[in-house]
C-alpha positions, 0 to 999 in steps of 0.5 A, spaced: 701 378 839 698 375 845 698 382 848 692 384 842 689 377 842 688 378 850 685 386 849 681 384 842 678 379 847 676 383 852 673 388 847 669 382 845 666 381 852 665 388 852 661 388 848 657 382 848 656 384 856 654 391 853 648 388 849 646 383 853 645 389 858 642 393 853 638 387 850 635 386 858 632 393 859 638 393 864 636 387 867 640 383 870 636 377 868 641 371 869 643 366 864 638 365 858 636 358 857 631 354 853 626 350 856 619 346 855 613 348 857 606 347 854 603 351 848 596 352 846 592 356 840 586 360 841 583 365 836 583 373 835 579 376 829 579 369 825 585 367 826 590 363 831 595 366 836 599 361 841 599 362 848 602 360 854 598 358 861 603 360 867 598 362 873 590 361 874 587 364 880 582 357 881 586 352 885 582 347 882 583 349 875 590 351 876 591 344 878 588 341 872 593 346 867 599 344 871 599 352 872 602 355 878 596 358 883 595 365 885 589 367 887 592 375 887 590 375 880 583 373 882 582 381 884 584 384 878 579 387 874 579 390 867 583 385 864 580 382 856 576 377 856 578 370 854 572 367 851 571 357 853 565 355 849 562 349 854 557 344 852 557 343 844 561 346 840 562 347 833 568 342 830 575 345 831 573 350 837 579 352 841 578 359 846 577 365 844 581 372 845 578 379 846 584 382 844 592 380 843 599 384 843 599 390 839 592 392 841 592 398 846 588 394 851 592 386 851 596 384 857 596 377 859 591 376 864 585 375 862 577 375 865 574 367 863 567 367 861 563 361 859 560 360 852 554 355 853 549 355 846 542 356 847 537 349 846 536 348 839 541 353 837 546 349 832 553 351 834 558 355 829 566 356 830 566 362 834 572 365 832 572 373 834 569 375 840 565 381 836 562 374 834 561 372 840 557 378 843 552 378 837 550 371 838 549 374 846 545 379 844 541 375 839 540 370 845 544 363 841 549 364 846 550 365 853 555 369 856 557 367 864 563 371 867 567 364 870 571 369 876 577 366 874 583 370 871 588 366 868 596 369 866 596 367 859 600 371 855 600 370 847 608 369 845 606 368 837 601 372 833 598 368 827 596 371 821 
């Protein structure tokens, strides 16, 4: 009987191991824990995603996020726009994302630009980034490429 229990457990671990293995891509990862981190919401097409801030390219911004800095990410070119409204903002205004995991172009670096509203120009929730380069177009908003990338990938989709 302690015979079977020993080999049962082995299978077990076997098997355990195996997906592990299987579940990591053939990683070997290290042992998996939980940990804290700060989580954030922005907006995709009218509704909130969650995202995480890891790494920014701007040392200054980096430290106010208490995000790790890394000015390598600075170079990249390409990458979604993630859209910050600065100055007056409509009630409830959060970021907003050009793009978000599913679509062909999201990946968790995104290219800053400032949202600004125009003088006179009453501001509303922006919460699409179609939305926010017509109000560009109709000259409500101005657009300004911030030259900051930022490492935030969105871990929830919202609905």
């Amino acid at each position: 009987m302690p015979r079977r229990i020993v080999s049962v457990t082995a299978v077990m671990l076997a098997l355990a191991a195996g997906a592990t293995y299987a579940a990591t891509g053939g990683l070997l990862l290290g042992p998996a824990s939980t940990a804290k981190t700060r989580a954030f919401k922005g907006y995709y097409d009218g509704h909130k995603d969650t995202f995480l801030v890891t790494d920014v390219s701007n040392k200054a911004q980096a430290t106010a996020l208490k995000a790790n800095y890394a000015a390598a990410i600075g170079r990249v070119r390409g990458a979604p726009a993630q859209y910050f409204v600065r100055g007056t903002a409509a009630k409830g205004q959060l970021s907003v994302f050009a793009s978000e995991p599913g679509e062909s172009d999201y990946n968790p670096l995104w290219e800053e630009f400032f949202v600004t509203w125009k003088p006179g120009v009453t501001p509303v929730l922006l919460v699409k980034d179609d939305q926010i380069k017509s109000l560009a177009k109709a000259k409500k908003v101005t657009l300004k490429d911030a030259h900051i990338v930022l490492n935030a990938p969105i871990t929830k989709v919202g609905k």
